[in-house]
C-alpha positions as CSV (number, residue, x, y, z in Angstrom):
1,X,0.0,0.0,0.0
2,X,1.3,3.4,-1.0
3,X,1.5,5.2,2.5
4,X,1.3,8.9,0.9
5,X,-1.9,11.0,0.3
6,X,-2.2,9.2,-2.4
7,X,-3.5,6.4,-0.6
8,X,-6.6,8.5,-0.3
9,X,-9.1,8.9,-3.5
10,X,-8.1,12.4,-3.0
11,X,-6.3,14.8,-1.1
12,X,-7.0,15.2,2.5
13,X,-9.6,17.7,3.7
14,X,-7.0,19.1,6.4
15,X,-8.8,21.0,9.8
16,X,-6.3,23.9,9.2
17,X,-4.6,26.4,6.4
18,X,-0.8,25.2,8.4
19,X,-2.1,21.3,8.1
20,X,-2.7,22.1,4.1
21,X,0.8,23.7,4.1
22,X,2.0,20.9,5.8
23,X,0.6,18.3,3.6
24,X,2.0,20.0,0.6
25,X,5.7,20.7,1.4
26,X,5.6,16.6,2.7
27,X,3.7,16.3,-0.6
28,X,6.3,18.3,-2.7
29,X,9.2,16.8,-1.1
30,X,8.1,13.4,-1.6
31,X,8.0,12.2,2.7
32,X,5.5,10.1,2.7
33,X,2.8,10.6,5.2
34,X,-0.5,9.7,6.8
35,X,-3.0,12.6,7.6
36,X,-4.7,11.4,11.2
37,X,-3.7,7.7,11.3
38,X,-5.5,6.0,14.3
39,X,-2.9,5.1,16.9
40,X,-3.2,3.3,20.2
41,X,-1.6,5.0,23.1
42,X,-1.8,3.4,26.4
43,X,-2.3,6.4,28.8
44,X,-2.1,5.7,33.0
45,X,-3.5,1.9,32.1
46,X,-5.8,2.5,29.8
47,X,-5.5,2.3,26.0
48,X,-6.6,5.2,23.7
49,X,-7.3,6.0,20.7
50,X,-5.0,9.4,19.4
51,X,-5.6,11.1,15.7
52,X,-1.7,12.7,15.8
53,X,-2.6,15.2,12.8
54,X,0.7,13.3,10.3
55,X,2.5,10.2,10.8
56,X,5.7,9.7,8.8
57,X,8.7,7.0,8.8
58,X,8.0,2.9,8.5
59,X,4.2,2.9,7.2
């Protein structure tokens, strides 16, 4: 699976102008990314659920 945007039928629909600007310069510079992959945290005990707004590295 390509990890980039592209992995999406489009482009993200980012929460913020900075996210877009984010996106792009990842985009442009060809680090691939996922815009608010799910990720389990375990936090005091208990495990949660955390959107971090881009994930990059090993997808």
């Amino acid at each position: 699976m390509n990890a980039r945007y592209a992995t999406y039928r489009r482009k993200p629909r980012y929460k913020s102008y900075m996210e877009r600007q984010i996106g792009d310069l990842f985009e442009k510079h060809n680090i691939p990314f996922i815009y608010e992959k799910p990720t389990a945290v375990v936090d005091y005990g208990k495990t949660k659920i955390w959107y971090p707004d881009f994930t990059l590295g090993n997808l």
